[in-house]
C-alpha positions as CSV (number, residue, x, y, z in Angstrom):
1,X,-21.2,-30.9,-28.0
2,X,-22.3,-27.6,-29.4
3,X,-22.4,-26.4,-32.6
4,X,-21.0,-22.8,-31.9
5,X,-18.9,-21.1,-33.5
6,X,-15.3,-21.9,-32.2
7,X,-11.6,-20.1,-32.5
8,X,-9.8,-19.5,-34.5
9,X,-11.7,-20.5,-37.8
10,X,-14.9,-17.5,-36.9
11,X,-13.3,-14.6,-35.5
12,X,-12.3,-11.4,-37.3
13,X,-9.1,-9.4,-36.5
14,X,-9.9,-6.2,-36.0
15,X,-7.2,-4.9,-34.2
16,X,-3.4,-5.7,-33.4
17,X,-3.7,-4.7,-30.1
18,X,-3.1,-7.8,-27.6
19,X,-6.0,-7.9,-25.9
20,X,-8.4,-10.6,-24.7
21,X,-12.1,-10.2,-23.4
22,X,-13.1,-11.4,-20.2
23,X,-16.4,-12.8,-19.1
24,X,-17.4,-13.0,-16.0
25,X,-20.7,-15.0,-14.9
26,X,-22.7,-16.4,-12.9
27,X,-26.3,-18.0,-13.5
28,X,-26.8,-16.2,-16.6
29,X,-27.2,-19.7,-18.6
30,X,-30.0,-18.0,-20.6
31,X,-27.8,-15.4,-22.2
32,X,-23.9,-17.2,-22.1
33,X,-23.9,-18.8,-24.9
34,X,-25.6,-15.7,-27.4
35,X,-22.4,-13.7,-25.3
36,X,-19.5,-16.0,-25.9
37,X,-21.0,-16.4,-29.8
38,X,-20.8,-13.0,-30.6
39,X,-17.2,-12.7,-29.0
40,X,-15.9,-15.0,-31.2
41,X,-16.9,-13.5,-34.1
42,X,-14.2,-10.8,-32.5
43,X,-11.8,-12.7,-31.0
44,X,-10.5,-16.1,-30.0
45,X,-9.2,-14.3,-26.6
46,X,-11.7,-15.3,-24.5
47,X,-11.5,-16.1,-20.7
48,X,-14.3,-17.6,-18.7
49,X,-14.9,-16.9,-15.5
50,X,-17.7,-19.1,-13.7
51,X,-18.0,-17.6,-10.5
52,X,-19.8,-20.8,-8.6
53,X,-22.8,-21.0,-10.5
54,X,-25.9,-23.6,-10.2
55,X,-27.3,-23.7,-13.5
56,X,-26.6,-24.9,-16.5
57,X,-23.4,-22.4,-17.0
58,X,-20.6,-25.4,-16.7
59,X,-21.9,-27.5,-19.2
60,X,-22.7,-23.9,-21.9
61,X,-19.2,-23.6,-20.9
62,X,-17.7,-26.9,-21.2
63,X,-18.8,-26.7,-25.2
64,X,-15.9,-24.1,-26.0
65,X,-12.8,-26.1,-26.6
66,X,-10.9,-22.8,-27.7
67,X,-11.3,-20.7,-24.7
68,X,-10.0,-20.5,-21.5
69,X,-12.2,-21.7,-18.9
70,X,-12.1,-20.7,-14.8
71,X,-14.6,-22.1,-12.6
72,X,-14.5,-20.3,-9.0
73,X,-16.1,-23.2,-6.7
74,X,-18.3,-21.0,-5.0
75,X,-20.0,-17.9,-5.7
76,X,-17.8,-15.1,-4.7
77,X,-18.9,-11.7,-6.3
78,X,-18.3,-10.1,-9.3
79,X,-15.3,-8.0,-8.3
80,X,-13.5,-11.6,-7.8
81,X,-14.0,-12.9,-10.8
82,X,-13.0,-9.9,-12.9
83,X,-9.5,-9.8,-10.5
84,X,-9.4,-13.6,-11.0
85,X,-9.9,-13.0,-14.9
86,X,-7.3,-10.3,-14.4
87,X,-4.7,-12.4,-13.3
88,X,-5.2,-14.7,-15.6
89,X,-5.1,-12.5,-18.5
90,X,-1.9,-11.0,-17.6
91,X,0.0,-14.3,-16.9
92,X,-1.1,-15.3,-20.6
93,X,1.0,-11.6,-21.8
94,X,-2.1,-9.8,-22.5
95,X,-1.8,-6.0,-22.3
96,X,-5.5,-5.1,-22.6
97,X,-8.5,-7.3,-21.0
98,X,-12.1,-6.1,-22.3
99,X,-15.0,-6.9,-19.8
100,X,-18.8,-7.9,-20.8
101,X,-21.5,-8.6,-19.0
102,X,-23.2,-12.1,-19.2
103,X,-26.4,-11.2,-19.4
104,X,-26.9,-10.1,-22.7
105,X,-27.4,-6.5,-22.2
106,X,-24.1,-5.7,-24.1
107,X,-23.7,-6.1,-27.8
108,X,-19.9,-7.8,-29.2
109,X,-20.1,-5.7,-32.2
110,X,-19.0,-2.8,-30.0
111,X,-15.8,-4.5,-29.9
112,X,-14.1,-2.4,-32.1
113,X,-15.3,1.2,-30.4
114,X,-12.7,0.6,-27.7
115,X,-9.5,-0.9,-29.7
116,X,-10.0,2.2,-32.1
117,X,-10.2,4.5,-29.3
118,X,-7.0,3.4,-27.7
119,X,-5.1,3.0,-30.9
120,X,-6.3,6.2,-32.0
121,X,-5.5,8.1,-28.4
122,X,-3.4,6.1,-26.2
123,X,-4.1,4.3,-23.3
124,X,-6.7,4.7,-21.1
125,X,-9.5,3.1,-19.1
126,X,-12.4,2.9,-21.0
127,X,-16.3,2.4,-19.8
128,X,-19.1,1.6,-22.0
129,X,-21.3,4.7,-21.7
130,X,-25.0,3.3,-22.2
131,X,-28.1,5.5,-23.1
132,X,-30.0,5.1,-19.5
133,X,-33.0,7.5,-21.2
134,X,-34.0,4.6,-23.7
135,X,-37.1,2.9,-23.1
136,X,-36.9,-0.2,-20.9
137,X,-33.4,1.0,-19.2
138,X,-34.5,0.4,-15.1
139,X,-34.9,3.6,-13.3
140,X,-32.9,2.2,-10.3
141,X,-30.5,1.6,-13.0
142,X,-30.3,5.3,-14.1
143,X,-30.9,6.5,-10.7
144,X,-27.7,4.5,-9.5
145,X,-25.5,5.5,-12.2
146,X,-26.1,9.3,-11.8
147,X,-25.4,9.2,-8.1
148,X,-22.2,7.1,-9.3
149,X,-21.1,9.5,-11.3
150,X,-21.4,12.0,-8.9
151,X,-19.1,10.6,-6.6
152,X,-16.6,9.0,-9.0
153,X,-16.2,13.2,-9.8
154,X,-16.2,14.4,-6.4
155,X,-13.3,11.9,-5.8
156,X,-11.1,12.4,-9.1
157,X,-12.5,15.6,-10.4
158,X,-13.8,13.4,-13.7
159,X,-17.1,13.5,-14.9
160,X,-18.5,10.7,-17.1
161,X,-21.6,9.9,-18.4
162,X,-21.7,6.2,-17.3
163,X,-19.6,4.5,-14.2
164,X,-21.2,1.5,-13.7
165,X,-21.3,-0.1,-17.0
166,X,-19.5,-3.5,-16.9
167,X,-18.4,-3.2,-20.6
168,X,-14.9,-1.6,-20.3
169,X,-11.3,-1.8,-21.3
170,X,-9.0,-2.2,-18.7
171,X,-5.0,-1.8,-19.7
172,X,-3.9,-4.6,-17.3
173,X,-0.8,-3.1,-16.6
174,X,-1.9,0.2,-15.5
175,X,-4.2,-0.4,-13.0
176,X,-4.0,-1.5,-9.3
177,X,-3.3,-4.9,-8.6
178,X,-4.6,-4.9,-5.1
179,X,-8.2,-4.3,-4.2
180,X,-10.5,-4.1,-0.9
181,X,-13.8,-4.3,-2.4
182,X,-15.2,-8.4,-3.8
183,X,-18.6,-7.4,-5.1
184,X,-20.4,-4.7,-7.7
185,X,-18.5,-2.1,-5.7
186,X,-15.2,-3.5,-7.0
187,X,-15.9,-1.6,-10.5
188,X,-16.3,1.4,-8.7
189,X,-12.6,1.0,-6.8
190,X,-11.1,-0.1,-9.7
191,X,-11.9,3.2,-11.9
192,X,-11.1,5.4,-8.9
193,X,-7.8,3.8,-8.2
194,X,-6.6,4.0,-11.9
195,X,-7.7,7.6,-12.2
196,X,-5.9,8.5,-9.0
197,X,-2.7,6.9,-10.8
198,X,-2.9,8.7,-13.3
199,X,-4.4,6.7,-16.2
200,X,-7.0,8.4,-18.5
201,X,-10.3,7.2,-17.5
202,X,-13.1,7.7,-20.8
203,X,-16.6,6.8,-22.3
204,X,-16.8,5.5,-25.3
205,X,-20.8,4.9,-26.5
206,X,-22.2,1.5,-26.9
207,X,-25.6,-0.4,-27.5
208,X,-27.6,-1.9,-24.1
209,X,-30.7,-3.8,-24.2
210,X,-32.7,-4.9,-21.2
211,X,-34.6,-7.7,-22.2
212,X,-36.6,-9.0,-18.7
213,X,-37.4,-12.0,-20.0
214,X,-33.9,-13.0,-20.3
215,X,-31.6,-10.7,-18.4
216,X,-30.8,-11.9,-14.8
217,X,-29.2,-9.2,-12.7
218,X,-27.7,-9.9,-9.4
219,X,-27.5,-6.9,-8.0
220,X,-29.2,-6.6,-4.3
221,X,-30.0,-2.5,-4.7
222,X,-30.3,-2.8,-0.4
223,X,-27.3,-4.8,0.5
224,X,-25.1,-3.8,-2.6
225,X,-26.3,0.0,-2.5
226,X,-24.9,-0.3,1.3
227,X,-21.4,-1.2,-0.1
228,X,-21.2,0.7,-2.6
229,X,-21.6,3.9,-0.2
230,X,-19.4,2.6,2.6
231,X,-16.8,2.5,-0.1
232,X,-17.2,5.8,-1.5
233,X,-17.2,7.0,2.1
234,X,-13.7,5.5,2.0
235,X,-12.4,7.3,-1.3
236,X,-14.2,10.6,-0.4
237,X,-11.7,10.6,2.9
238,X,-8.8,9.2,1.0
239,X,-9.5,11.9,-1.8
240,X,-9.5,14.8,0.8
241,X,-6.9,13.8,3.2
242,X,-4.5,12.3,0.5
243,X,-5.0,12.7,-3.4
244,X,-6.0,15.8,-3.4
245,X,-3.2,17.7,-2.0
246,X,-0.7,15.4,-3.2
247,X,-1.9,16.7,-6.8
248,X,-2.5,20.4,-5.7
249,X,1.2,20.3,-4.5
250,X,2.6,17.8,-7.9
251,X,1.5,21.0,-9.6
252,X,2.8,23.5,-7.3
253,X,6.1,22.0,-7.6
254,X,6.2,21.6,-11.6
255,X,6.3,25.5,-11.3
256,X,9.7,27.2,-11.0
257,X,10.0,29.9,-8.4
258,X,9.9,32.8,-11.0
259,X,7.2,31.3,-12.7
260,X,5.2,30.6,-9.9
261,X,5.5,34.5,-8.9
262,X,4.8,35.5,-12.4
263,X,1.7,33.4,-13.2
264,X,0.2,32.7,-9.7
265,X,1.0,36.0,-7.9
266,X,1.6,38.5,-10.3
267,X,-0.9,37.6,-13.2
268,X,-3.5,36.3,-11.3
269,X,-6.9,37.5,-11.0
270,X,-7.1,37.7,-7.7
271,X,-7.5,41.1,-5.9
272,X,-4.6,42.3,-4.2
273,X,-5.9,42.1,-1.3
274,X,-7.4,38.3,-1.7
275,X,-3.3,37.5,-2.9
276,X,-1.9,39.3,0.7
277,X,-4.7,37.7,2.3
278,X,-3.7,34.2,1.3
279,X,0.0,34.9,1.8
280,X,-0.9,35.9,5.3
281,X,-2.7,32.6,6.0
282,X,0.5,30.7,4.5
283,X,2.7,32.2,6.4
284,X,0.6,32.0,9.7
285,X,-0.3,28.4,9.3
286,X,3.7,27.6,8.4
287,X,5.0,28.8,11.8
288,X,1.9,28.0,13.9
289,X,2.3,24.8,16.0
290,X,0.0,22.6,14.0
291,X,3.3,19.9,13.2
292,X,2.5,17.6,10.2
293,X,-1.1,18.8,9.7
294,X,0.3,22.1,8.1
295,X,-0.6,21.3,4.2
296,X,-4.2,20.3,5.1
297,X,-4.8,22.7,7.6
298,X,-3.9,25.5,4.7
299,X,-5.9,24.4,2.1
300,X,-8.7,23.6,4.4
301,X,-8.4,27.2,5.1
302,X,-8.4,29.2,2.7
303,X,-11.1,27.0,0.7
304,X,-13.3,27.8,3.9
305,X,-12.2,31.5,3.2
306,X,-12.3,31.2,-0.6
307,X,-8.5,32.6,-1.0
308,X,-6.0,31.4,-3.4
309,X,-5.2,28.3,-2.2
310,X,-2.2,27.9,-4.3
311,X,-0.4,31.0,-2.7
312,X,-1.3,30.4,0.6
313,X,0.6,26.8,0.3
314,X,2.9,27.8,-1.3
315,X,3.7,30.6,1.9
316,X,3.4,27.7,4.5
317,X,6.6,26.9,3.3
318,X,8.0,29.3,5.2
319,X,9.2,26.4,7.8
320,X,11.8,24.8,5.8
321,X,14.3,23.0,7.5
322,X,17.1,25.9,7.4
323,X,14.5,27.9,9.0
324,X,12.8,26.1,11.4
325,X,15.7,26.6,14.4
326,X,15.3,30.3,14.5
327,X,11.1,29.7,14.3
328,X,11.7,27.4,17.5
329,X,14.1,29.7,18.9
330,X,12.2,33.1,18.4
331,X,8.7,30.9,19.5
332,X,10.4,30.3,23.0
333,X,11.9,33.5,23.6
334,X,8.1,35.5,22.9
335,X,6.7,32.6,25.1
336,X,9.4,32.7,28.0
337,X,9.3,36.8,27.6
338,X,5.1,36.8,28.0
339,X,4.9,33.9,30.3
340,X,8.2,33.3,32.3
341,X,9.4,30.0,32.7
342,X,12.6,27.8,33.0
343,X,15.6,29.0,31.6
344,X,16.6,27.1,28.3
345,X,19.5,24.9,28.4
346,X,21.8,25.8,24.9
347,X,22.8,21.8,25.2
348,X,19.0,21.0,25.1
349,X,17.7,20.0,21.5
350,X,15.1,22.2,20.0
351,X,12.4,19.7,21.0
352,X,13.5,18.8,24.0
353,X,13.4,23.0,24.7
354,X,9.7,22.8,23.7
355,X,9.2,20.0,26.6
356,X,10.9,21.7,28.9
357,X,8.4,25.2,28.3
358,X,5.9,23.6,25.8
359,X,2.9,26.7,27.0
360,X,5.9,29.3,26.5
361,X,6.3,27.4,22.8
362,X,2.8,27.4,22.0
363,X,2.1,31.5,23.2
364,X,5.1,31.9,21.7
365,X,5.0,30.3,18.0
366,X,1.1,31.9,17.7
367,X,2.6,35.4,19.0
368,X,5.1,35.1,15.9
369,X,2.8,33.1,13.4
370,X,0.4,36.7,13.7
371,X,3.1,38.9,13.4
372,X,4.6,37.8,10.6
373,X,1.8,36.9,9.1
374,X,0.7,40.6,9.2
375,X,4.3,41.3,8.3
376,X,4.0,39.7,4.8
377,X,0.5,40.2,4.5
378,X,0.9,43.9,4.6
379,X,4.4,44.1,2.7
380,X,2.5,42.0,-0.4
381,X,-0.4,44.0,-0.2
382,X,1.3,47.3,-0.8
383,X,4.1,45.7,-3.2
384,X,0.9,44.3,-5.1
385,X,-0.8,47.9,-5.4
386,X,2.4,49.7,-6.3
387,X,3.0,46.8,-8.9
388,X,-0.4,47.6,-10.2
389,X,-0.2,51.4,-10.2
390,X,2.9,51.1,-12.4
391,X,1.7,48.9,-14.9
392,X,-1.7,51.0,-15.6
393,X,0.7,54.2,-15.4
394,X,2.7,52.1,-18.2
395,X,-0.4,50.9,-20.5
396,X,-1.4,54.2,-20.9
């Protein structure tokens, strides 16, 4: 039996946070114990997660009779065993779960830097920001973590100094509970996920040593590089076709219809002729037969044609439900008057008038999408430069 310190008569309370730490390992039997010693001085909250390993881990283990102790049969990856530590941590009522690596490159007296920083600011996912520029720190290590971050900001628009660290606060109740990824890649999806619900995602710096005549990494930079970009492959498309726009139009529709005008039309910086520009695109793309695809389309647009991508959404609204009949009706009677076909049943339901002359529809809605497109486009332009006129005339 060994000697080490054990709960609760070694650890220090520094926080009333309920939190727990969780350790996930696997063949790091050098390092373990030095890990799970300076936890305790910490906390008594610790979880164990042995994910299959060969060495002398379940018996390093097995010495802790004050911890809880999970021992995955085979070796599954590390995103499993944090999940599994997850679970486990919230059926025990924790609301915070701190991560460390096993391998000794993480010091336990940084403890404290996370529980101050979330009683101090709220919740919030925190990562362990490491110095990569200190001697000894891997370049594949710092190369990796700098093309991590690059993507992590692409796909939440958050830049961090460190994404891969494994030394993090998760609030266990805030996250995702489902996951795709089993490996390394899992820390990437989890940080992703949570920022794309909305919870704060932060650095807070620690300590890292790389000793290499202890420290055991797992990490397979071929095979596990591989995963790690097929998943951010994944979250780059998700980002674009989903989160994205679901957050450019959460803050379109925080905005009042006045102050939308007022801050996004009338203050803005934009030229007058970029602002009628962008309305014209709104407006074309709202009546133009591109069904269901009209918010991407728009934005896709006028970031191609660097306009104001807020107004030109914001104008493809023009097809709102009270006015889509007229839209279909005035499509079909262009199309039928430039390219004749069969009369239009009034029983007939809108779409069922589009099958009956769906080229007359088409010719039709595009005819009407560029007219009034120039329509507005024109009318704002105009409005915009009278608008301006008057209020230089009035600041003099």
């Amino acid at each position: 039996m060994s000697t080490a310190p054990t709960a609760p008569q070694h650890y220090i309370t520094v926080s009333g946070l309920n939190y727990c730490v969780i350790i996930p390992t696997y063949n790091n039997n050098k390092t373990l114990k030095r890990v799970i010693d300076g936890v305790l001085h910490f906390t008594s909250n610790i979880i164990v997660v042995n994910d299959g390993s060969t060495d002398a881990t379940p018996q390093i283990v097995a010495s802790y009779i004050n911890i809880q102790q999970i021992t995955l049969p085979k070796n599954k990856g590390k995103g499993v065993a944090l999940r599994t530590g997850f679970i486990a941590a919230r059926e025990a009522g924790f609301e915070y779960a701190i991560t460390i690596d096993s391998d000794g490159q993480h010091f336990p007296d940084d403890i404290p830097m996370f529980l101050s920083e979330i009683e101090q600011n709220g919740d919030a996912l925190l990562i362990g920001s490491r110095n990569m520029m200190q001697l000894g720190v891997p370049k594949k290590s710092s190369f990796g973590n700098k093309f991590s971050n690059f993507w992590f900001w692409f796909e939440t628009g958050i830049k961090l100094e460190d994404t891969q660290s494994g030394y993090r606060l998760y609030p266990l109740h805030k996250i995702a509970k489902k996951y795709a990824t089993n490996k390394f890649e899992f820390e990437i999806e989890v940080i992703v996920k949570a920022a794309w619900k909305g919870v704060p995602v932060k650095n807070v710096p620690v300590k890292v040593l790389y000793d290499p005549d202890e420290r055991v990494s797992h990490f397979r930079p071929f095979t596990d590089f591989s995963r790690i970009s097929v998943l951010n492959t994944m979250l780059v498309v998700i980002s674009l076709l989903y989160i994205k726009p679901r957050d450019f139009i959460r803050s379109f529709k925080k905005k009042s219809l006045k102050q939308f005008i007022r801050e996004n039309v009338l203050e803005s910086a934009d030229s007058p002729s970029k602002k009628s520009f962008s309305i014209a695109l709104g407006v074309f793309i709202g009546i133009a037969p591109v069904w269901g695809l009209q918010t991407i389309s728009v934005l896709f647009l006028a970031y191609v044609l660097r306009l104001n991508k807020l107004i030109a959404y914001a104008f493809s609204n023009v097809s709102i439900p009270p006015f889509i009949p007229f839209i279909i009706y005035a499509s079909l009677q262009i199309g039928l008057f430039i390219l004749p076909g069969k009369d239009v049943d009034e029983n007939l339901s809108g779409m069922d008038a589009i099958k009956q002359n769906i080229v007359q529809y088409l010719t039709g809605s595009i005819i009407l999408a560029t007219a009034m497109a120039a329509l507005f486009g024109f009318t704002a332009y105009f409005t915009l430069l009278f608008l301006g006129k008057n209020k230089i005339h009035k600041n003099a």
